[in-house]
PDB file of N, CA, C and O in Angstrom:
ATOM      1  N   UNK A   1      12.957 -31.590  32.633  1.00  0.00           N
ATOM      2  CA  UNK A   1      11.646 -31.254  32.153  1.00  0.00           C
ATOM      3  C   UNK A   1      10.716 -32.458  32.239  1.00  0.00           C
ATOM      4  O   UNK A   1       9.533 -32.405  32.577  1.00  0.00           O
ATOM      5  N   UNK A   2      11.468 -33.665  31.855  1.00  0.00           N
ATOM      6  CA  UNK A   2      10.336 -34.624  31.669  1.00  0.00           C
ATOM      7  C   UNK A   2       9.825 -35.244  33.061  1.00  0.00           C
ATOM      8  O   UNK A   2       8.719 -35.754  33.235  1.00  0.00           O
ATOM      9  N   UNK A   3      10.814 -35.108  33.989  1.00  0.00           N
ATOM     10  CA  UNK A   3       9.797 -35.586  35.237  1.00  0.00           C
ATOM     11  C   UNK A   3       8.672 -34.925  35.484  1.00  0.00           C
ATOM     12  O   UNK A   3       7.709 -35.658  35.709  1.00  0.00           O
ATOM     13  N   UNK A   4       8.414 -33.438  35.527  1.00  0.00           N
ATOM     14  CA  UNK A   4       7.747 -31.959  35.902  1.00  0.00           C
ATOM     15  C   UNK A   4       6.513 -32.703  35.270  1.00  0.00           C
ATOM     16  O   UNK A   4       5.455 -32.965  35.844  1.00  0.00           O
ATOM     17  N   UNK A   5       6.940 -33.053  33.680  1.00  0.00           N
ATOM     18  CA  UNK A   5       5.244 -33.203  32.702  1.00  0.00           C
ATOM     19  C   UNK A   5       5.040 -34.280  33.270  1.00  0.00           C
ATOM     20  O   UNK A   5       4.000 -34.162  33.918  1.00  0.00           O
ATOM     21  N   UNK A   6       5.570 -35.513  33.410  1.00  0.00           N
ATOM     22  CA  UNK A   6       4.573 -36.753  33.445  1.00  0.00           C
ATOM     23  C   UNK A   6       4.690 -37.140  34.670  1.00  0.00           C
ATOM     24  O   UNK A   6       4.616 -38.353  34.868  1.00  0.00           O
ATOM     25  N   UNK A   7       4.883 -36.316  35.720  1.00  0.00           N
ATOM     26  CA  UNK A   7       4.115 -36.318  37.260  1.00  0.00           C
ATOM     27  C   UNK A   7       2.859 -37.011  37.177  1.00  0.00           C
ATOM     28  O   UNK A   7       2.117 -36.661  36.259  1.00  0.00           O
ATOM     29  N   UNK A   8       2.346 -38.205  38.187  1.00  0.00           N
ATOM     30  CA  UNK A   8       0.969 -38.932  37.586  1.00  0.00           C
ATOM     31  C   UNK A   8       0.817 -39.696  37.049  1.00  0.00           C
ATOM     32  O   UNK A   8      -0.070 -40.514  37.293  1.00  0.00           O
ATOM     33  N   UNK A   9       1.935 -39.801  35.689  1.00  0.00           N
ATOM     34  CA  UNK A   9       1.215 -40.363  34.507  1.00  0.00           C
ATOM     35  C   UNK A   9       0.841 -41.859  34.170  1.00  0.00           C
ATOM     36  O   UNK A   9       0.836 -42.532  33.139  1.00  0.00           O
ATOM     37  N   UNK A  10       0.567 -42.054  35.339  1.00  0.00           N
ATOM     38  CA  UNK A  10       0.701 -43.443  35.575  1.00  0.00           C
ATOM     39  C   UNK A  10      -0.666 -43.739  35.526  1.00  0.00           C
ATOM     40  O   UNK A  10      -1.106 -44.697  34.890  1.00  0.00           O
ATOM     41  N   UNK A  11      -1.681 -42.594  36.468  1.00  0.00           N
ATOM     42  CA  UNK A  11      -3.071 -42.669  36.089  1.00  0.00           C
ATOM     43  C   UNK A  11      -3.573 -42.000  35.310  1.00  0.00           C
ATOM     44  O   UNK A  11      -4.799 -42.101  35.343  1.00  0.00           O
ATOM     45  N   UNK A  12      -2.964 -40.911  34.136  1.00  0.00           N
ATOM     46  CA  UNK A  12      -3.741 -40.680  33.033  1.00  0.00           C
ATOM     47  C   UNK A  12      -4.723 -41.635  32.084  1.00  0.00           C
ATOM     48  O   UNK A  12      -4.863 -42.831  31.827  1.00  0.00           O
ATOM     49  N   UNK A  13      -5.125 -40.763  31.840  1.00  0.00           N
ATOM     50  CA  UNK A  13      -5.977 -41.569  30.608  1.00  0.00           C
ATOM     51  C   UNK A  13      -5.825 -41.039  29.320  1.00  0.00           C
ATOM     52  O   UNK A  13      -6.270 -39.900  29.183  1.00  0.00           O
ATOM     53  N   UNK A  14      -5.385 -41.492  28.479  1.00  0.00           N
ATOM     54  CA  UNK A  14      -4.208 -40.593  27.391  1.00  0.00           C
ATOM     55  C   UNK A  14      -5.550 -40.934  25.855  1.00  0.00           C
ATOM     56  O   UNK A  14      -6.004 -41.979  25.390  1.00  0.00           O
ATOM     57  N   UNK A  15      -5.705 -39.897  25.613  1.00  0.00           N
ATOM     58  CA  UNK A  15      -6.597 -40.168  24.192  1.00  0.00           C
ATOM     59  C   UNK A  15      -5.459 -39.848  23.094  1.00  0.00           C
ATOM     60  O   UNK A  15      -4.252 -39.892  23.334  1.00  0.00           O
ATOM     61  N   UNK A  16      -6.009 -39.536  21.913  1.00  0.00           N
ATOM     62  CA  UNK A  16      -5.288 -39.167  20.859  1.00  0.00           C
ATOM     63  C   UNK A  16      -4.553 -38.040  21.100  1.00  0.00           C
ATOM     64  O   UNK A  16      -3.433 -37.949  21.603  1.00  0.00           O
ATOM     65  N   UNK A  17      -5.305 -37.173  20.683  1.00  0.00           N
ATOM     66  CA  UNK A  17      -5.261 -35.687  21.084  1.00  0.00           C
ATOM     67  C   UNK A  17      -4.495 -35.279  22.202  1.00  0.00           C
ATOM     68  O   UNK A  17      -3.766 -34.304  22.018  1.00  0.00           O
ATOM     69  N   UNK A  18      -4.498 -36.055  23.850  1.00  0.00           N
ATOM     70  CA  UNK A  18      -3.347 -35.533  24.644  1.00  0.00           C
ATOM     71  C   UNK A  18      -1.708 -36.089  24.171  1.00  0.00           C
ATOM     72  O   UNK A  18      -0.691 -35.547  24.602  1.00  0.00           O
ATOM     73  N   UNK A  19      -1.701 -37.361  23.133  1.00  0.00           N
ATOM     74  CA  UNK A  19      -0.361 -37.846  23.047  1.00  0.00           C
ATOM     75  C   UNK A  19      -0.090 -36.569  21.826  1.00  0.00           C
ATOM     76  O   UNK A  19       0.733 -35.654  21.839  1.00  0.00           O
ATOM     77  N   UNK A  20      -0.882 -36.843  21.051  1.00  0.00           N
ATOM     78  CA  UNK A  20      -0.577 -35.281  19.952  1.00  0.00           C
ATOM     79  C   UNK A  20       0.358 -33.773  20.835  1.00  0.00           C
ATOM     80  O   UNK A  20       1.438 -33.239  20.578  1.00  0.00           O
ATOM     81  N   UNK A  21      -0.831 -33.469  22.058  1.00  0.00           N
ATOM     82  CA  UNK A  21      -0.038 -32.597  22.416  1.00  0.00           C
ATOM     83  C   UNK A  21       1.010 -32.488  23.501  1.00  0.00           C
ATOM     84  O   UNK A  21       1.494 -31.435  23.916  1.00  0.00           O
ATOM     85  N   UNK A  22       1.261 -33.565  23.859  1.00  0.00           N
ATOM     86  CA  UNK A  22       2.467 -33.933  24.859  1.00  0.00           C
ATOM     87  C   UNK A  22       3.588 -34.220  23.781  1.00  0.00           C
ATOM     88  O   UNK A  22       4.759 -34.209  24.163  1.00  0.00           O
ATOM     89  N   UNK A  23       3.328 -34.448  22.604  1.00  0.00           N
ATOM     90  CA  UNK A  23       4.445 -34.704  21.508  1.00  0.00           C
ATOM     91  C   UNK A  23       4.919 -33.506  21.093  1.00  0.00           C
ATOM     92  O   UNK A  23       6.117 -33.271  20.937  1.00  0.00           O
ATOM     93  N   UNK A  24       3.757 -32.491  20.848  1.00  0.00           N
ATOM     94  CA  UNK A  24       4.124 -31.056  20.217  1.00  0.00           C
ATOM     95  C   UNK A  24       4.664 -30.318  21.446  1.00  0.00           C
ATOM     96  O   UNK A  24       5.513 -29.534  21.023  1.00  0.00           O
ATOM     97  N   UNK A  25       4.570 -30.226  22.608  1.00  0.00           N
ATOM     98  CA  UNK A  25       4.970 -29.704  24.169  1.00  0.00           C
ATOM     99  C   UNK A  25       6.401 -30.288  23.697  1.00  0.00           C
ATOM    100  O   UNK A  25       6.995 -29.582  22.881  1.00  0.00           O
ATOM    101  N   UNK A  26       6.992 -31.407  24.076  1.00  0.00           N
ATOM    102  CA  UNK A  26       8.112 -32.381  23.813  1.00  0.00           C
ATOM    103  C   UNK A  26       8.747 -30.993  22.719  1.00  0.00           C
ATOM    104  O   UNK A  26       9.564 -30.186  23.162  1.00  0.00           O
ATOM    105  N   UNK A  27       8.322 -30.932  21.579  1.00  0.00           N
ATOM    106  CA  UNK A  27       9.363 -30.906  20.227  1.00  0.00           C
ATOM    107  C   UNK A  27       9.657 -29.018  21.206  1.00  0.00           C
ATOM    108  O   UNK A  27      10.579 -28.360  21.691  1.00  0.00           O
ATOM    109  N   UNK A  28       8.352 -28.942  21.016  1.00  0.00           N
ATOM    110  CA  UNK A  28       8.982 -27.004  21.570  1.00  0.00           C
ATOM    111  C   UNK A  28       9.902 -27.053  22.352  1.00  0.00           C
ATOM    112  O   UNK A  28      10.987 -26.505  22.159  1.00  0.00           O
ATOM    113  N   UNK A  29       9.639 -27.630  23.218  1.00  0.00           N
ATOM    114  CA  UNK A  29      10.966 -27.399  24.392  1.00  0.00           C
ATOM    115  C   UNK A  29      12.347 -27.589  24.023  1.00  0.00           C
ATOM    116  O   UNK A  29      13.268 -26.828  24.318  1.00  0.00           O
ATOM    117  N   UNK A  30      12.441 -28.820  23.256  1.00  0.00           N
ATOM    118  CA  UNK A  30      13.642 -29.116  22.456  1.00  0.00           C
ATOM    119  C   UNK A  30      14.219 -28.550  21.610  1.00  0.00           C
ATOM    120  O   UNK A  30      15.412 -28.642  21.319  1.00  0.00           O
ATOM    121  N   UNK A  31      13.103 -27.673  20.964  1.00  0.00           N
ATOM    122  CA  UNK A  31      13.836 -26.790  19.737  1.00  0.00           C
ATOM    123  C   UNK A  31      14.254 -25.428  20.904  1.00  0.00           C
ATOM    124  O   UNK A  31      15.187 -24.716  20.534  1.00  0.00           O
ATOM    125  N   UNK A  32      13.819 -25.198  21.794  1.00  0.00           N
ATOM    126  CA  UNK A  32      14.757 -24.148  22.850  1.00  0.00           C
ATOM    127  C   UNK A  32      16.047 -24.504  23.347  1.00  0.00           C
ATOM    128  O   UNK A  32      17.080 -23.844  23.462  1.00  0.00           O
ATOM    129  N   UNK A  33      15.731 -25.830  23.647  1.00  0.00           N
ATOM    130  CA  UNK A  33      17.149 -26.332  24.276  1.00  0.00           C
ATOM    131  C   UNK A  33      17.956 -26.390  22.996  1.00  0.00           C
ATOM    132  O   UNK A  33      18.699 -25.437  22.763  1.00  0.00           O
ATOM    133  N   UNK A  34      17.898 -27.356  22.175  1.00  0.00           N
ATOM    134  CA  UNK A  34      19.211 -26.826  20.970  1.00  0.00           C
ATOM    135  C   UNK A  34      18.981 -25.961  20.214  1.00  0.00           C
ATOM    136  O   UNK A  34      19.372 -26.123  19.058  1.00  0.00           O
ATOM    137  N   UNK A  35      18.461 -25.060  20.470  1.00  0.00           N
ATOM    138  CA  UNK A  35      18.372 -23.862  19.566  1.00  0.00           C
ATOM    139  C   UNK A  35      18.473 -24.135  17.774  1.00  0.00           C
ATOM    140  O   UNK A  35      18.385 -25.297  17.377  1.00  0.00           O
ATOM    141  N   UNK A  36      18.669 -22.938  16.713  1.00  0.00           N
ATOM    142  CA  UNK A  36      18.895 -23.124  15.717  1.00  0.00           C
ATOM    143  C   UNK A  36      20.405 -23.593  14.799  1.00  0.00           C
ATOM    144  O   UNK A  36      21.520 -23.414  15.288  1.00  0.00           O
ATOM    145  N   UNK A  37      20.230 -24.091  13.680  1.00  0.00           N
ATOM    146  CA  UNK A  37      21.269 -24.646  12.826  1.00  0.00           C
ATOM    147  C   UNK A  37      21.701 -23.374  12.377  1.00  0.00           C
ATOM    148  O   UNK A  37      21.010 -22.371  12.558  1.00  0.00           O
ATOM    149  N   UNK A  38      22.876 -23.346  11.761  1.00  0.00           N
ATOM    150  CA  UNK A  38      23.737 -22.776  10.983  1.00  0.00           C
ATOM    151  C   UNK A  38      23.447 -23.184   9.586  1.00  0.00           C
ATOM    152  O   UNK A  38      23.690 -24.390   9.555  1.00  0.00           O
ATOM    153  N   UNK A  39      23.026 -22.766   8.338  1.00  0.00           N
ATOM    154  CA  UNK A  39      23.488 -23.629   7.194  1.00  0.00           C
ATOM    155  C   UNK A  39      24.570 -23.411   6.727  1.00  0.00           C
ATOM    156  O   UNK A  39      25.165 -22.411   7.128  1.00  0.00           O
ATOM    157  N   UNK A  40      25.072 -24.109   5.915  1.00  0.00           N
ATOM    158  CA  UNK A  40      26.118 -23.767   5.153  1.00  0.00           C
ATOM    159  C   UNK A  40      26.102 -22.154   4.184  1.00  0.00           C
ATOM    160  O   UNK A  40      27.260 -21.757   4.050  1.00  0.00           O
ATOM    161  N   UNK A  41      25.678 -21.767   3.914  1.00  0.00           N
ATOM    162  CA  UNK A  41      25.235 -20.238   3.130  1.00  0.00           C
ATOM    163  C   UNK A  41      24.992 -19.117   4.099  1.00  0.00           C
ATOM    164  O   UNK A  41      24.754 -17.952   3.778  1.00  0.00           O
ATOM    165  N   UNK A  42      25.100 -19.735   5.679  1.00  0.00           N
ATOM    166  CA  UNK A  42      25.677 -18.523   6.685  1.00  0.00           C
ATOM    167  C   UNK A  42      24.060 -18.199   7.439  1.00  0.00           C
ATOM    168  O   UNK A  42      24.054 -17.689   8.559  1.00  0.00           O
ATOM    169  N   UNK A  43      22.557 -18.575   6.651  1.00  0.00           N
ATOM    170  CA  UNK A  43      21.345 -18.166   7.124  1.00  0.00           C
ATOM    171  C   UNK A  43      21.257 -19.254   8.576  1.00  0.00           C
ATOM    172  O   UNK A  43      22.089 -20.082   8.947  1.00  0.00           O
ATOM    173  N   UNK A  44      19.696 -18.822   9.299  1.00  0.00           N
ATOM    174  CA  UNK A  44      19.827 -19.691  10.181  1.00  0.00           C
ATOM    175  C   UNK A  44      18.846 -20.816  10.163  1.00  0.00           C
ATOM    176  O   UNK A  44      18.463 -20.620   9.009  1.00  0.00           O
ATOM    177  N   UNK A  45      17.900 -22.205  10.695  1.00  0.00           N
ATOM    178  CA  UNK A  45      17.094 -22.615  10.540  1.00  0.00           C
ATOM    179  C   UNK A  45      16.977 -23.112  12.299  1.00  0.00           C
ATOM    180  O   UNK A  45      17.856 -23.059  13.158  1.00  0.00           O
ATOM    181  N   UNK A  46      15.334 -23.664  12.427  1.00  0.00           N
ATOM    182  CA  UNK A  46      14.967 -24.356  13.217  1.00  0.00           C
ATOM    183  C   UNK A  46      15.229 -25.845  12.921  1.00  0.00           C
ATOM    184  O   UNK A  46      14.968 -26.353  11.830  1.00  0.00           O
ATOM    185  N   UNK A  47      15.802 -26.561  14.036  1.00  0.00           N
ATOM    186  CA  UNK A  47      16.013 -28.096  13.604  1.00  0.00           C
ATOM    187  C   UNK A  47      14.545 -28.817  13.229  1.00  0.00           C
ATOM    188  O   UNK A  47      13.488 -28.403  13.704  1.00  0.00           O
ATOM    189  N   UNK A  48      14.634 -29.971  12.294  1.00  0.00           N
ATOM    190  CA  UNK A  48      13.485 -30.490  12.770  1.00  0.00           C
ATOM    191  C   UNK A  48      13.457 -31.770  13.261  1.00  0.00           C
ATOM    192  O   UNK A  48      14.520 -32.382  13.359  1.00  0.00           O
ATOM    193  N   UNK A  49      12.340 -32.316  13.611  1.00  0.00           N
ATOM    194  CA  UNK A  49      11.755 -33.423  14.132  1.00  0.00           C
ATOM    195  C   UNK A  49      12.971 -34.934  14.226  1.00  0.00           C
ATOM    196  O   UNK A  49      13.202 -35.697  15.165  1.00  0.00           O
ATOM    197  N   UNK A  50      13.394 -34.896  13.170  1.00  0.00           N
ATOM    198  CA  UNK A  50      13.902 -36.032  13.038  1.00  0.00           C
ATOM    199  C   UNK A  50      15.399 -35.937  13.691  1.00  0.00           C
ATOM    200  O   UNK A  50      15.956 -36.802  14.367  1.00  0.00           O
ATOM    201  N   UNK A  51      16.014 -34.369  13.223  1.00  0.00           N
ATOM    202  CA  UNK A  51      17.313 -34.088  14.244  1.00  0.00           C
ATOM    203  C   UNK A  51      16.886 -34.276  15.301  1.00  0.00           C
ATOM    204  O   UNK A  51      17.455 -35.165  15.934  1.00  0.00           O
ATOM    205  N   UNK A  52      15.634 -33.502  16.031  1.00  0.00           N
ATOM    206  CA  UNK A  52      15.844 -33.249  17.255  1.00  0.00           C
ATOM    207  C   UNK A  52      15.461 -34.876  17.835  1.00  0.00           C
ATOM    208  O   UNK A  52      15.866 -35.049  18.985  1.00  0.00           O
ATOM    209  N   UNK A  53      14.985 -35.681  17.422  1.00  0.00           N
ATOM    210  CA  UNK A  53      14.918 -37.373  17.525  1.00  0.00           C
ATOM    211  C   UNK A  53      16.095 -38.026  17.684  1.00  0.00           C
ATOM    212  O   UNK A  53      16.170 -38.969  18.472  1.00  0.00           O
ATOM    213  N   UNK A  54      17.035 -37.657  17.040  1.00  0.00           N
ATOM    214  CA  UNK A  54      18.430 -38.599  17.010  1.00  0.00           C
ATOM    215  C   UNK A  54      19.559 -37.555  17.710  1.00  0.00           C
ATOM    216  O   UNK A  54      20.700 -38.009  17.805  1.00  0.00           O
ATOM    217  N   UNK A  55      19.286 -36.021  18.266  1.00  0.00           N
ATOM    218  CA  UNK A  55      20.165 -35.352  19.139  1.00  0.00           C
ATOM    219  C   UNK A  55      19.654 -36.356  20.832  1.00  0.00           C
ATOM    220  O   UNK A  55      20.467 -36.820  21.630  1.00  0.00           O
ATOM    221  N   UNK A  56      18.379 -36.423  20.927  1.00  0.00           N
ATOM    222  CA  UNK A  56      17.733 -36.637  22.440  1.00  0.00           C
ATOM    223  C   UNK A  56      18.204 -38.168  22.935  1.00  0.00           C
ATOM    224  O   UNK A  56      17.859 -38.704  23.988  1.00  0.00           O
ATOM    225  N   UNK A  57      18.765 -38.529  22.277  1.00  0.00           N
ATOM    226  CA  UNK A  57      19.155 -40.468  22.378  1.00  0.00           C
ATOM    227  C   UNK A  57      17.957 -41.144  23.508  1.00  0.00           C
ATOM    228  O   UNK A  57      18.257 -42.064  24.268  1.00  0.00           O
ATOM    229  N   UNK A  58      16.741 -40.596  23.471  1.00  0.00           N
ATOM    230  CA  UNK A  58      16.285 -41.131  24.889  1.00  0.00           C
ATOM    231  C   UNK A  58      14.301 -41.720  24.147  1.00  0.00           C
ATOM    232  O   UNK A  58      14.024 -41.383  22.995  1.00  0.00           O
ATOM    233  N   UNK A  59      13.872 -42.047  24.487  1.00  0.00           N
ATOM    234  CA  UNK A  59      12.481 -42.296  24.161  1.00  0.00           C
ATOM    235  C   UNK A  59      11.508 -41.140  23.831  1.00  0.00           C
ATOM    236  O   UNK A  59      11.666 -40.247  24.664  1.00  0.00           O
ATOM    237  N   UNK A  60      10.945 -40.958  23.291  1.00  0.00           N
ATOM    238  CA  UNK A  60       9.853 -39.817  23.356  1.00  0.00           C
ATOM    239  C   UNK A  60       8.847 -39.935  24.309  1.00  0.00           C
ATOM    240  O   UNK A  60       8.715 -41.042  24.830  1.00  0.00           O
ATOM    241  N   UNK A  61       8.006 -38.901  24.695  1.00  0.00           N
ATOM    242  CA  UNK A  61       7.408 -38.626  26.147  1.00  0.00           C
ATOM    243  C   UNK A  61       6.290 -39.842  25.919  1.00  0.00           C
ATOM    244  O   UNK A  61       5.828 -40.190  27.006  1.00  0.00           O
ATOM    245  N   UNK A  62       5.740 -40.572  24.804  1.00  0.00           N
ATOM    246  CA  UNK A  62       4.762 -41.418  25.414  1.00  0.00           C
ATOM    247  C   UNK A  62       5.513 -42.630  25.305  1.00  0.00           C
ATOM    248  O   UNK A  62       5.060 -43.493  26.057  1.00  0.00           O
ATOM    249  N   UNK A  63       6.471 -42.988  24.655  1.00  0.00           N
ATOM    250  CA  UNK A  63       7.610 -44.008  24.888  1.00  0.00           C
ATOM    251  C   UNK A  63       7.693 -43.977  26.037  1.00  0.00           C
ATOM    252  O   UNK A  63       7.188 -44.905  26.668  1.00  0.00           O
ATOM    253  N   UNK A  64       8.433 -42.781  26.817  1.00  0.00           N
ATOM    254  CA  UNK A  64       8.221 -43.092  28.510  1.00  0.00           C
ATOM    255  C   UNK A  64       6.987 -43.545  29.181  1.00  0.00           C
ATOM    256  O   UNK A  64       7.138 -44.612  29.777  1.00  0.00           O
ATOM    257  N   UNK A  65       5.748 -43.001  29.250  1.00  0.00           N
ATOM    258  CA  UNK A  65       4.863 -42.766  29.678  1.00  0.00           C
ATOM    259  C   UNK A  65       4.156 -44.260  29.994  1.00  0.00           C
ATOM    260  O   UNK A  65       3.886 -44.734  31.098  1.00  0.00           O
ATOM    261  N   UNK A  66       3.910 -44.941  28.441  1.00  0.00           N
ATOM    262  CA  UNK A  66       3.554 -46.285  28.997  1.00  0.00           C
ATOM    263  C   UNK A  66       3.829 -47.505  29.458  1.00  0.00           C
ATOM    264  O   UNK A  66       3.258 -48.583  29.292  1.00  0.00           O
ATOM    265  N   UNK A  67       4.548 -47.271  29.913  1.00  0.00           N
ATOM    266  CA  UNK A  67       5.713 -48.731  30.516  1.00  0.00           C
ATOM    267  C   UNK A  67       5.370 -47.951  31.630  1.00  0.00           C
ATOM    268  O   UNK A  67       4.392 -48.542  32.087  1.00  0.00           O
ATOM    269  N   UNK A  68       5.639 -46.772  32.486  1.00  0.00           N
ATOM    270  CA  UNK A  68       5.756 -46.460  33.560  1.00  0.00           C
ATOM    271  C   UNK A  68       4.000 -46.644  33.990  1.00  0.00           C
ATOM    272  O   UNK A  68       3.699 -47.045  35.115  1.00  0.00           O
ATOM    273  N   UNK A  69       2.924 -46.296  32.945  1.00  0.00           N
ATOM    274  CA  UNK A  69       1.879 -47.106  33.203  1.00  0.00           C
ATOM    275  C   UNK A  69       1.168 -48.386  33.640  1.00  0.00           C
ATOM    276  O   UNK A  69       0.255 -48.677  34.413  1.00  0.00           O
ATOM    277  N   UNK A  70       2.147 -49.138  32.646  1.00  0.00           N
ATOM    278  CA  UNK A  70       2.026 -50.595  33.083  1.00  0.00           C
ATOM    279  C   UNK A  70       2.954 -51.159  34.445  1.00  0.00           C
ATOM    280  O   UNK A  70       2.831 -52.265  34.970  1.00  0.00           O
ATOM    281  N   UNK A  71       3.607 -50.414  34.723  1.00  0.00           N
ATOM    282  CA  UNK A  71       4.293 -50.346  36.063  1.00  0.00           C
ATOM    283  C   UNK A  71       3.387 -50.337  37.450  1.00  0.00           C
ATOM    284  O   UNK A  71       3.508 -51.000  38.480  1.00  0.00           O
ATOM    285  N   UNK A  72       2.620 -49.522  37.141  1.00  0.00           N
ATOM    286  CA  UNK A  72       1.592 -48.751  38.383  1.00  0.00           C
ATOM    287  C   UNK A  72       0.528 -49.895  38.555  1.00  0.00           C
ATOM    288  O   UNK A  72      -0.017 -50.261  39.597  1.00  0.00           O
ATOM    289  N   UNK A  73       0.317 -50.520  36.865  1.00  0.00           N
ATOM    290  CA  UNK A  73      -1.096 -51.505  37.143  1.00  0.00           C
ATOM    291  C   UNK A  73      -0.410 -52.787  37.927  1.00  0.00           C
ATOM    292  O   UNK A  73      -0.705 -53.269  39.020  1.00  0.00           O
ATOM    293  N   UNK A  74       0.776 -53.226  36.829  1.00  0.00           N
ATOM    294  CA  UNK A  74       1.543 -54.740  37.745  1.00  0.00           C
ATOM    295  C   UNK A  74       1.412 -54.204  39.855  1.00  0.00           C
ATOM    296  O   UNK A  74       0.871 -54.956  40.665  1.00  0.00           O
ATOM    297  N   UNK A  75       1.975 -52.975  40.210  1.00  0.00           N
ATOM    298  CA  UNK A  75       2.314 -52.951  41.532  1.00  0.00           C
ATOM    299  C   UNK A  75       0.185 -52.653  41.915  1.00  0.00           C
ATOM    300  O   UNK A  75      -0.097 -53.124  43.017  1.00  0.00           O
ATOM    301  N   UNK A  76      -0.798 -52.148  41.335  1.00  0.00           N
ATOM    302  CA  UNK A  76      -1.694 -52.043  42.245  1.00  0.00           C
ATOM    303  C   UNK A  76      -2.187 -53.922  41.983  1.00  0.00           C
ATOM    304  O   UNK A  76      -2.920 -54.506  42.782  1.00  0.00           O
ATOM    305  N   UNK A  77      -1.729 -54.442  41.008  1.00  0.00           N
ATOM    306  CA  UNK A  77      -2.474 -56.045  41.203  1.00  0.00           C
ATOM    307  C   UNK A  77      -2.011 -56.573  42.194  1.00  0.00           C
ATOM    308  O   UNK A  77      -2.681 -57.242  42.979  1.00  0.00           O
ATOM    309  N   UNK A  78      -0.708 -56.329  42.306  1.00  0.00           N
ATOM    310  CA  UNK A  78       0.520 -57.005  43.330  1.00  0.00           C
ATOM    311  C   UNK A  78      -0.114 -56.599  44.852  1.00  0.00           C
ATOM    312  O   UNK A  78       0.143 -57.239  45.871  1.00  0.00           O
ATOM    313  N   UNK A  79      -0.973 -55.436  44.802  1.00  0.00           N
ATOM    314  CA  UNK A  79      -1.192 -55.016  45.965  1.00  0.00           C
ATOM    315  C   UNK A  79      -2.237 -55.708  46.618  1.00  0.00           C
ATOM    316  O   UNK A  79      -2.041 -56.227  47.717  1.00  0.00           O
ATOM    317  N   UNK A  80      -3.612 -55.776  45.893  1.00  0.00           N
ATOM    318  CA  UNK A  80      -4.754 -56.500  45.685  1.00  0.00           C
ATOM    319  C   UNK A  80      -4.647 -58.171  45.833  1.00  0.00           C
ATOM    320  O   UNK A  80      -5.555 -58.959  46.098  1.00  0.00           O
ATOM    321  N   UNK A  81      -3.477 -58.394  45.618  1.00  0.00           N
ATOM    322  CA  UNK A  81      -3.232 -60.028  45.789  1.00  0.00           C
ATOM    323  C   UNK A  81      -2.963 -60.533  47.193  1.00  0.00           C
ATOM    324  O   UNK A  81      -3.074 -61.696  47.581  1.00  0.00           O
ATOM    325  N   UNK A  82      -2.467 -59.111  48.128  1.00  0.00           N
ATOM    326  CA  UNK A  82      -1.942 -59.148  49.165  1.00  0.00           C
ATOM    327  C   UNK A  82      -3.019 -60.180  50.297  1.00  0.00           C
ATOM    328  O   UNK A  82      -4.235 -60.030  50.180  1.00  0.00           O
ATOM    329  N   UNK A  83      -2.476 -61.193  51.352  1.00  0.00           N
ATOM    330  CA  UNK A  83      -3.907 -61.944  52.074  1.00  0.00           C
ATOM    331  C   UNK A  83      -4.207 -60.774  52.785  1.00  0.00           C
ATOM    332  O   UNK A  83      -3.534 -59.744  52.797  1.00  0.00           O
ATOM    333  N   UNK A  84      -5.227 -60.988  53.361  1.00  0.00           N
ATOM    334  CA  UNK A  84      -5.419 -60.392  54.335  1.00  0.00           C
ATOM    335  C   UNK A  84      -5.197 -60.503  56.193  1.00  0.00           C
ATOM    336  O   UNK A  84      -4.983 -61.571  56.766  1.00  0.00           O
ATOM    337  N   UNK A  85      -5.290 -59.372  56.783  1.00  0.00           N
ATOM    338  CA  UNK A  85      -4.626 -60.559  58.157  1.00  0.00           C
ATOM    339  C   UNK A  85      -6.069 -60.207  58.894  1.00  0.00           C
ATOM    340  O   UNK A  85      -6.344 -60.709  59.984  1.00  0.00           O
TER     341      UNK A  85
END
């Protein structure tokens, strides 16, 4: 899933509001993939936030996002430095 969303994201321009909803995108998908808990008393629940944080062992989508940002700027300076022939 996470390659599909942050296709690009190297030149976004990320305000509040899109990390808000790339976070809430993130949790939905996750609560599909592990589906619901069992409780002990036999009912069922939706996991939340903090399970589904410590099931994913991996960064959250803007954890990824800006390093792979600052990636894109280091290689276009690197590019720009190039002599010319």
């Amino acid at each position: 899933m996470r390659p599909t969303v942050t296709y690009g994201c190297e030149t976004w321009l990320l305000t509040t509001s899109d990390e808000n909803q790339l976070y809430i995108f993130e949790r939905k998908i996750l609560k599909k993939i592990y589906g619901r808990t069992r409780n002990p008393d036999g009912t069922w629940r939706i996991k939340t936030n903090d399970e589904l944080r410590r099931r994913m062992k991996q960064e959250d989508i803007i954890k990824f996002i800006k390093p792979q940002r600052l990636r894109w700027a280091a290689h276009v300076m690197r590019i720009q430095e190039l002599p010319e022939k």
